[in-house]
C-alpha positions as CSV (number, residue, x, y, z in Angstrom):
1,X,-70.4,23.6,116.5
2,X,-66.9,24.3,116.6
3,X,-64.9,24.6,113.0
4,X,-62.5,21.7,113.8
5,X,-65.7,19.4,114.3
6,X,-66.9,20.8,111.3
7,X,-64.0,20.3,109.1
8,X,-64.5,16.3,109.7
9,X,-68.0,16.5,107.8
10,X,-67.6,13.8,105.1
11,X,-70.6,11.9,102.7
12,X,-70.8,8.1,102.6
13,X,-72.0,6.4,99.9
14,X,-75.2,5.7,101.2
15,X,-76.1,9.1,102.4
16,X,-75.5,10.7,99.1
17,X,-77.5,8.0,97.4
18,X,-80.2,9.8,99.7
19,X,-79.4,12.7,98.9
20,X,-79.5,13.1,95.3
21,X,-82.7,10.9,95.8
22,X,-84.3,13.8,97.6
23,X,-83.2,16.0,95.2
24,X,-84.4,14.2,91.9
25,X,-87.8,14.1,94.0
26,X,-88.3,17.5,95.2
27,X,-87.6,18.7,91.6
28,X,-89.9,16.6,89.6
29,X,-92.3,18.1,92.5
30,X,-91.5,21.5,91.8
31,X,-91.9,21.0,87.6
32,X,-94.9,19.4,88.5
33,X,-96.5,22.7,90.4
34,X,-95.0,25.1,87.7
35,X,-96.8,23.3,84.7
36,X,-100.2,23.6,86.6
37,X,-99.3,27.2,87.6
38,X,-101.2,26.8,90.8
39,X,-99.6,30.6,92.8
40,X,-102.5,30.1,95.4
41,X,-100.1,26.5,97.1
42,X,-97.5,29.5,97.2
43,X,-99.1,30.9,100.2
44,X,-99.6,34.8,101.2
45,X,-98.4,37.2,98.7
46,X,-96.4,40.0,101.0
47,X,-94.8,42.4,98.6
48,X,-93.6,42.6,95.3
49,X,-90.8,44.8,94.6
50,X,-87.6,45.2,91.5
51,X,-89.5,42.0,89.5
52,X,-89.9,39.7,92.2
53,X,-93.0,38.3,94.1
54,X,-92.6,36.9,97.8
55,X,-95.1,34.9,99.0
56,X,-95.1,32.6,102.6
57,X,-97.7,30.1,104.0
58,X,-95.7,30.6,107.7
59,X,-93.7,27.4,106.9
60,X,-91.8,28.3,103.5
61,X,-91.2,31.3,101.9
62,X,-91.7,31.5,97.7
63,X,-90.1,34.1,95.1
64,X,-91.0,34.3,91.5
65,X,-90.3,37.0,89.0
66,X,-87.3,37.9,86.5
67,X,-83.4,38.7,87.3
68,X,-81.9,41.6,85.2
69,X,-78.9,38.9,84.4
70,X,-78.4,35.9,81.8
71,X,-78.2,32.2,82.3
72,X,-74.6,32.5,81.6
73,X,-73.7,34.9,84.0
74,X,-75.8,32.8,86.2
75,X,-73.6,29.5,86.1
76,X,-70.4,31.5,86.5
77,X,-72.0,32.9,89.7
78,X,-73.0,30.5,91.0
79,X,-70.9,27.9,90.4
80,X,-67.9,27.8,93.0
81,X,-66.3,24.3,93.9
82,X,-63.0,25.2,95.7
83,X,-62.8,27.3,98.6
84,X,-61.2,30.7,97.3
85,X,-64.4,30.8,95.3
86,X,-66.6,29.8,97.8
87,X,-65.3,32.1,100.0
88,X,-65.8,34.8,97.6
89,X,-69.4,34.1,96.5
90,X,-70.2,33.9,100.0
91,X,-68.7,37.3,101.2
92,X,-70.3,38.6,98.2
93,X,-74.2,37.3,99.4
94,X,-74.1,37.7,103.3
95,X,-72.2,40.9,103.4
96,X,-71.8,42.0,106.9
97,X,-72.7,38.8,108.4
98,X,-69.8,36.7,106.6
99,X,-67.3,35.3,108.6
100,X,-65.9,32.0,106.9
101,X,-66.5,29.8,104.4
102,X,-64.9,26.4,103.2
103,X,-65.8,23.4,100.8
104,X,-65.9,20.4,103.0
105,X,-66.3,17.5,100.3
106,X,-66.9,17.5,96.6
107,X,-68.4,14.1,95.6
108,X,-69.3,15.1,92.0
109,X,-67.7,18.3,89.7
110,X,-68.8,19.3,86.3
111,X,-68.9,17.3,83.1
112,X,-68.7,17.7,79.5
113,X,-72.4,17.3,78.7
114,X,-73.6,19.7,82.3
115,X,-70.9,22.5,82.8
116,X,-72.9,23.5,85.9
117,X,-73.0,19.7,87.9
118,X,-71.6,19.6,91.2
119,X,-72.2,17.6,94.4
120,X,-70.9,18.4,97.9
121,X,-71.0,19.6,100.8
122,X,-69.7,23.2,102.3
123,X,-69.9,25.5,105.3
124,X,-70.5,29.0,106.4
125,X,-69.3,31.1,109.3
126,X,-72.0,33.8,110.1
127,X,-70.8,36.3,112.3
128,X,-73.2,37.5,115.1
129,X,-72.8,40.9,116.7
130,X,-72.1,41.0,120.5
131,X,-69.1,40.8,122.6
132,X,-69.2,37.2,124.1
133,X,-71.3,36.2,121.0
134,X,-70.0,33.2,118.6
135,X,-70.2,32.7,114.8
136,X,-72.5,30.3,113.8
137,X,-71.3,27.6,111.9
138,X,-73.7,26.4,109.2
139,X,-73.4,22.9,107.3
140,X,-75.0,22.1,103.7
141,X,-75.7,19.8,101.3
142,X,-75.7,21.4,97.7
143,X,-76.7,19.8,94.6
144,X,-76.5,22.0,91.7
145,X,-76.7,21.4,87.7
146,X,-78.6,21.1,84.5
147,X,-82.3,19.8,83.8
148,X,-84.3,19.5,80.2
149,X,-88.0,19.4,80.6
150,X,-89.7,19.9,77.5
151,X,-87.4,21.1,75.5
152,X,-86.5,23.9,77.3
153,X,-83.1,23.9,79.5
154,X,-83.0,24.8,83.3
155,X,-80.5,25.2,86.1
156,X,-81.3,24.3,89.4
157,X,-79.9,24.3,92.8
158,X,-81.0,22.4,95.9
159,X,-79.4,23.0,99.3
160,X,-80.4,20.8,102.4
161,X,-78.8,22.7,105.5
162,X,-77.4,19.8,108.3
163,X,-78.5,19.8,111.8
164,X,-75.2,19.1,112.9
165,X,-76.0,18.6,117.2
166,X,-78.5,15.5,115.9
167,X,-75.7,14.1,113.5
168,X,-73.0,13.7,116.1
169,X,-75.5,12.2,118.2
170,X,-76.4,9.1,116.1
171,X,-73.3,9.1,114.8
172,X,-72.4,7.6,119.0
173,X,-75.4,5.4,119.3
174,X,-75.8,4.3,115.8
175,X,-73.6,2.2,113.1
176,X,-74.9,4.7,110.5
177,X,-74.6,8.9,110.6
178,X,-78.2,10.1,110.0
179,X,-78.5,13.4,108.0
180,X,-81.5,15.4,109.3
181,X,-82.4,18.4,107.2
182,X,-83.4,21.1,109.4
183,X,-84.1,23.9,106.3
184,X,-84.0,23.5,102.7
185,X,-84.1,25.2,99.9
186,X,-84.2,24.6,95.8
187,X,-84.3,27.2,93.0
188,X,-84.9,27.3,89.1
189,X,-83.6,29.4,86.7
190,X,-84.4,29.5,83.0
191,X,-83.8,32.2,80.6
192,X,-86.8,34.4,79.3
193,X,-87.6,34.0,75.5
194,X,-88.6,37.2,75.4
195,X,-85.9,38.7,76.6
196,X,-81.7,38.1,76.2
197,X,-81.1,40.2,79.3
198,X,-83.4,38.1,81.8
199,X,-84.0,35.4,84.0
200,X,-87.2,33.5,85.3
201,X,-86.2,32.1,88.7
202,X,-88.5,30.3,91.2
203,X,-86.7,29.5,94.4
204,X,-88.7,28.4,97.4
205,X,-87.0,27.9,101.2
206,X,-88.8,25.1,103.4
207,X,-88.4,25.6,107.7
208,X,-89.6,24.3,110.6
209,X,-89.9,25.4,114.2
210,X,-87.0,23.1,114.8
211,X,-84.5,25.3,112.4
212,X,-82.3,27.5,113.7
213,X,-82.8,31.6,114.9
214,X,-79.8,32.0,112.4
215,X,-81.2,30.1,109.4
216,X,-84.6,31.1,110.0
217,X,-84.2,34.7,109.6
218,X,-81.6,34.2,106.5
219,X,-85.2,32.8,104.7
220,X,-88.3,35.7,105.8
221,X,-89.6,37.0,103.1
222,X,-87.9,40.6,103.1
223,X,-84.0,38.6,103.8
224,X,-84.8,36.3,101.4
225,X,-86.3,38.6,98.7
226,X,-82.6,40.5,99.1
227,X,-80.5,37.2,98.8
228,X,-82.4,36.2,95.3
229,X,-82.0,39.8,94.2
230,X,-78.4,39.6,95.0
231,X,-78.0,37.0,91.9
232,X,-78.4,39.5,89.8
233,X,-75.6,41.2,90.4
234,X,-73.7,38.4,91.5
235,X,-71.7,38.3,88.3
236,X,-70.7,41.6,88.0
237,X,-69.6,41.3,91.9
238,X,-67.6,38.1,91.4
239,X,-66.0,39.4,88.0
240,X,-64.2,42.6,89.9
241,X,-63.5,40.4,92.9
242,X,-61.4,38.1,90.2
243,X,-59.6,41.0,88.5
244,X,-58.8,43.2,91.7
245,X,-55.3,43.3,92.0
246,X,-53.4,46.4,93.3
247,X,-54.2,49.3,91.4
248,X,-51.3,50.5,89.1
249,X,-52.4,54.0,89.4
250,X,-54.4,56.1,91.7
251,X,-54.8,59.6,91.2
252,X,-53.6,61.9,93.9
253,X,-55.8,63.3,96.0
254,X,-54.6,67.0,95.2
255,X,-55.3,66.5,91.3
256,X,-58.9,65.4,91.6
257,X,-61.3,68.2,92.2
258,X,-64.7,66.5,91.1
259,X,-66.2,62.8,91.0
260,X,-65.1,61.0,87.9
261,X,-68.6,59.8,87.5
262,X,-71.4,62.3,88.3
263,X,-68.3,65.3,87.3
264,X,-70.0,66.5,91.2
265,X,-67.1,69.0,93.2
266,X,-65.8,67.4,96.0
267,X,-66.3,69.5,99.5
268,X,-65.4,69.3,102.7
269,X,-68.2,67.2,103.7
270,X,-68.8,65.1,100.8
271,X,-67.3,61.7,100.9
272,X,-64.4,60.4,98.7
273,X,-63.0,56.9,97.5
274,X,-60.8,55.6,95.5
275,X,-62.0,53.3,93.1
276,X,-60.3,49.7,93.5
277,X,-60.5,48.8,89.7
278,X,-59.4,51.8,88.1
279,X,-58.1,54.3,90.6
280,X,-60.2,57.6,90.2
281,X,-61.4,59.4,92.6
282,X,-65.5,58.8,93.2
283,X,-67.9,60.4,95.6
284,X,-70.4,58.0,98.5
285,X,-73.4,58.2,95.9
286,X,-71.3,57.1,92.5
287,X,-69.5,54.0,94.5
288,X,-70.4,50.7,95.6
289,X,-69.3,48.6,98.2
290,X,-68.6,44.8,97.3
291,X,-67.7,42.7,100.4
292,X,-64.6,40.4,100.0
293,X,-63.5,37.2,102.2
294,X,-61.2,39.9,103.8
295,X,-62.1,43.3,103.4
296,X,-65.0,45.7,101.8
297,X,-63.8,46.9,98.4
298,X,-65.2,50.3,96.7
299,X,-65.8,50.5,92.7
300,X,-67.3,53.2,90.8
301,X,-70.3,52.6,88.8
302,X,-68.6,53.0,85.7
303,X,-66.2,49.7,86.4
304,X,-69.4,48.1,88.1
305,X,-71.4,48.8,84.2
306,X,-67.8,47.6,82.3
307,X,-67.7,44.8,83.8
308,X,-71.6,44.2,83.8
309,X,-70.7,44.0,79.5
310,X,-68.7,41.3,80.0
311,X,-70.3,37.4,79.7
312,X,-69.5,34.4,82.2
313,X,-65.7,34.3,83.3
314,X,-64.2,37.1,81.1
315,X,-61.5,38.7,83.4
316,X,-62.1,42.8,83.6
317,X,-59.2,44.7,82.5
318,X,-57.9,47.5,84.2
319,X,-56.9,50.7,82.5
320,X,-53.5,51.9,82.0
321,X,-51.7,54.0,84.0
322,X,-51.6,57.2,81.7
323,X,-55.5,56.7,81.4
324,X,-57.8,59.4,83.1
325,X,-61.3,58.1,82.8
326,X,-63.8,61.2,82.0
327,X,-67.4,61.4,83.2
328,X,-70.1,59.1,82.3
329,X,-71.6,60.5,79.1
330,X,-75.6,61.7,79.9
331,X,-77.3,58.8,77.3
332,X,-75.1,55.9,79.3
333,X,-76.2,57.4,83.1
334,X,-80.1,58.3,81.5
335,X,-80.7,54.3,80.7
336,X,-83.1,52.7,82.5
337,X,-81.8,49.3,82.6
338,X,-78.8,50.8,83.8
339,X,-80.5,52.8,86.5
340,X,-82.4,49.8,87.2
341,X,-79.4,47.9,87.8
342,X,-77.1,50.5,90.2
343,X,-80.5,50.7,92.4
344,X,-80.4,47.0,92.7
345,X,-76.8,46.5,93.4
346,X,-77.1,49.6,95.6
347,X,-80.1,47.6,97.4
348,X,-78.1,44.6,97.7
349,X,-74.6,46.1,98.9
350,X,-75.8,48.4,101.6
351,X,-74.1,48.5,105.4
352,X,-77.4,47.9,106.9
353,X,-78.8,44.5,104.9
354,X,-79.7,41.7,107.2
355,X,-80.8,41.5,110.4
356,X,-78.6,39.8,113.0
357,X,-79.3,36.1,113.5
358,X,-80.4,36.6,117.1
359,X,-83.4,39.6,116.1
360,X,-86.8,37.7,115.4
361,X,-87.8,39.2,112.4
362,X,-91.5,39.4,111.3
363,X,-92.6,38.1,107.8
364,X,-94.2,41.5,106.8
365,X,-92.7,43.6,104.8
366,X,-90.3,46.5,106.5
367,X,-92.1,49.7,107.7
368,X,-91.2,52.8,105.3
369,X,-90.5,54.6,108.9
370,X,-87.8,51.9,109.6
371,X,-86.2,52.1,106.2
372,X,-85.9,56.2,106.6
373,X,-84.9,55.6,110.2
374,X,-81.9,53.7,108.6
375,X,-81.3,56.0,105.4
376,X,-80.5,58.7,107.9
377,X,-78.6,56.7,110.2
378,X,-76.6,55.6,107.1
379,X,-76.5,59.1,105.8
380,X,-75.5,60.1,109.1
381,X,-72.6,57.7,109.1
382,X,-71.3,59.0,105.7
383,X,-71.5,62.2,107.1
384,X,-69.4,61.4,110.2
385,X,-67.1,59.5,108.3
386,X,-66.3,62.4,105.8
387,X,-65.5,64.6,108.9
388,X,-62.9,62.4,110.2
389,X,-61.0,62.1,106.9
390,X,-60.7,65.9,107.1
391,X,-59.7,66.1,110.1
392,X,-57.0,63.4,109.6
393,X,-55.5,65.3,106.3
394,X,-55.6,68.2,108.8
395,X,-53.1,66.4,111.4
396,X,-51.4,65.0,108.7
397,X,-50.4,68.5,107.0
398,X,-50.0,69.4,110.8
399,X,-47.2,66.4,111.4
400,X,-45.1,67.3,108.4
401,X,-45.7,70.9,108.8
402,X,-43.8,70.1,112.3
403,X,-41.5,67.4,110.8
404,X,-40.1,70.1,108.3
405,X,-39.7,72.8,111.0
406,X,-38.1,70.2,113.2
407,X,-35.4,69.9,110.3
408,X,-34.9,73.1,109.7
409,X,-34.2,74.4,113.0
410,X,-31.3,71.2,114.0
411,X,-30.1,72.0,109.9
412,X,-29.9,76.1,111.5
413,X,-28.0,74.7,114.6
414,X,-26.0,72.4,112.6
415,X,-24.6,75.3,110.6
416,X,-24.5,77.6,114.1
417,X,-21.7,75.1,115.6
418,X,-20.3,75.1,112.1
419,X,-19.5,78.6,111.9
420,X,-18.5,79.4,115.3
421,X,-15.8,76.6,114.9
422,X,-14.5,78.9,112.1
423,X,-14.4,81.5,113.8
424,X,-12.2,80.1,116.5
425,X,-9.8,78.6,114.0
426,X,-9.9,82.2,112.7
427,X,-9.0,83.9,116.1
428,X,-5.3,84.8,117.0
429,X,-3.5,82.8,118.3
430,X,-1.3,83.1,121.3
431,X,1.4,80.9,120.7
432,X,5.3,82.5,120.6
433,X,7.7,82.1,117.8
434,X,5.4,82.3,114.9
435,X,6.1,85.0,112.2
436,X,3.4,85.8,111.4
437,X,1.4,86.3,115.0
438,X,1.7,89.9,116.4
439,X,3.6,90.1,120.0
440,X,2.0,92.4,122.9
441,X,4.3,93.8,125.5
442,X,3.4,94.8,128.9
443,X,5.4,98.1,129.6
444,X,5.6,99.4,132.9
445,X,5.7,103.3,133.1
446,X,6.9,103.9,136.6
């Protein structure tokens, strides 16, 4: 489906009458199934890995567990109702893959009594890798806000992806556009009593044999697992992609010798960025790599915990330009929680995350082989990456090594003409009459 077709994607009245029907009935369905705590109607349990359990029954796939985040942090994630911030959220979640992303029609926005209500629709442009290969473009219904069920307060999220070939069909034969879900998903998130710092989610995905290679892969049980872990993080992610800016100060790559964070000496072959918040200097394993609509941005983990502090929409500060940040201090870096949470975003973030859309995927878990297969190809990469950067400063100092002896030697001949046209001025001159010129006689001595 071509973007301009899908740009034209616009609700009636009666379909999101439907719509918000389907969603007030699959979620008095899914409060129904979590009151009677009934895990066996989840299907399979396949792994269970950083607080969350995955479950599938061949035709959904079911998480349940705890996010290291807060119901705050939550909404502000999640929430996005214009396209910079769709576009934003979006690059954040499918990484690599990310391609586009737009808000096609916003029926309903947030309220006074539910900060998190919105109803609409929006779109995706997932990338697929290949040569003569096309970005899939992906339409869906989202119904997001705020439910009270026994006293307790919940947000929730249903998305109903469009199969957009069967609603262009109808829309020719038929008076009325039919909306045919062709994968849906809903999610609940409430905040633990026992704990400030956590979430309970339950989010289930619902497919077919008629969804798509490209949506059916974004919902296995290991691709899946990783998008609901992303949520965790999505806050701190969103918070530096609102506050990046370019950096007032970056330090010079001659006056950093070690990594600001670990306080690690830089060599030849270890890998060095430039933080995009503050400006240090960081090495490969102290940085993470937050995808943007545009481009992939690198923080330290230092800015990445800062801005973890903050709460909801709170803008992260940058430090001055005089400041020169110091290494983390061994109580901050010896934290679990905080450990806990780099290894998650560092899950989350990495180069290698999904599969591409056209790889069938199986619903077992990864192979340990295959994720040491791709550490190494990863590490590998790093590796060859830090290579070329020395070798580029090494032409570079080469260039203005031979851009300085270039001056020097037409500066030399500059002066070279100079002074012999002194010389000649200087000379004497053969001219008659003068005073003060000395005249030569020829005498013949025959």
């Amino acid at each position: 489906m071509t973007r301009q077709a899908v740009a034209r994607f616009e609700l009636t009245r009666e379909q999101l009458v439907e719509f918000t029907a389907r969603t007030k009935t699959l979620l008095r369905d899914t409060l129904h199934l979590l009151s009677l705590d009934q895990r066996l109607q989840h299907g399979t349990k396949v792994m269970e890995r950083m607080g969350l359990q995955v479950y599938t029954d061949g035709d959904s796939t079911t998480i349940t567990g705890h996010l290291a985040t807060t119901i705050v942090d939550l909404e502000y994630a999640m929430y996005a109702t214009t396209t910079q911030h769709v576009q934003t959220v979006a690059a954040i979640m499918h990484n690599e893959l990310y391609n586009d992303a737009d808000v096609l029609d916003v029926q309903q926005s947030q309220t006074l009594e539910d900060t998190f209500h919105f109803v609409g629709v929006k779109s995706v442009a997932l990338a697929r890798k290949g040569m003569f290969a096309k970005p899939h473009h992906i339409v869906y219904l989202e119904s997001t806000g705020t439910i009270h069920d026994d006293g307790t307060a919940r947000l929730y999220q249903h998305i109903e992806y469009v199969d957009m070939a069967h609603y262009y069909y109808t829309a020719k034969n038929s008076w009325s556009k039919a909306i045919r879900p062709i994968c849906s998903t809903v999610s609940l998130f409430e905040a633990d009593p026992c704990d400030a710092t956590s979430v309970r989610v339950y989010s289930r995905a619902h497919y077919s044999h008629d969804t798509p290679s490209s949506l059916y892969q974004m919902h296995q049980p290991q691709v899946y697992w990783q998008w609901v872990l992303s949520l965790a993080s999505l806050a701190v992610s969103r918070r530096l992609m609102d506050a990046t800016s370019l950096v007032q100060y970056w330090v010079p790559n001659g006056e950093c010798k070690s990594c600001s964070v670990c306080n690690s000496a830089f060599k030849a072959l270890r890998p060095k960025h430039h933080c995009r918040s503050c400006g240090e200097m960081m090495c490969h394993g102290c940085s993470i790599h937050i995808r943007s609509p545009t481009v992939v941005h690198k923080f330290c983990t230092k800015c990445v915990l800062k801005s973890r502090e903050l709460r909801g929409g709170d803008r992260v500060e940058q430090p001055p330009k005089t400041s020169l940040w110091r290494p983390m201090s061994s109580v901050a870096s010896s934290s679990s929680s905080t450990e806990s949470f780099i290894r998650s975003m560092q899950e989350t973030t990495k180069h290698v995350t999904t599969p591409s859309p056209h790889v069938v995927a199986t619903p077992s878990a990864v192979d340990a082989k295959q994720v040491n297969a791709l550490e190494q190809i990863s590490d590998s990469i790093a590796h060859q990456e830090s290579i070329l950067v020395c070798m580029r400063e090494v032409l570079e100092k080469q260039k203005r090594h031979s851009d300085v002896t270039n001056s020097m030697t037409s500066t030399t001949g500059t002066a070279d003409s100079y002074m012999t046209d002194e010389c000649l001025e200087t000379l004497p001159s053969t001219s008659t009459g003068s005073p003060n010129t000395h005249q030569f006689e020829y005498i013949d001595s025959s």
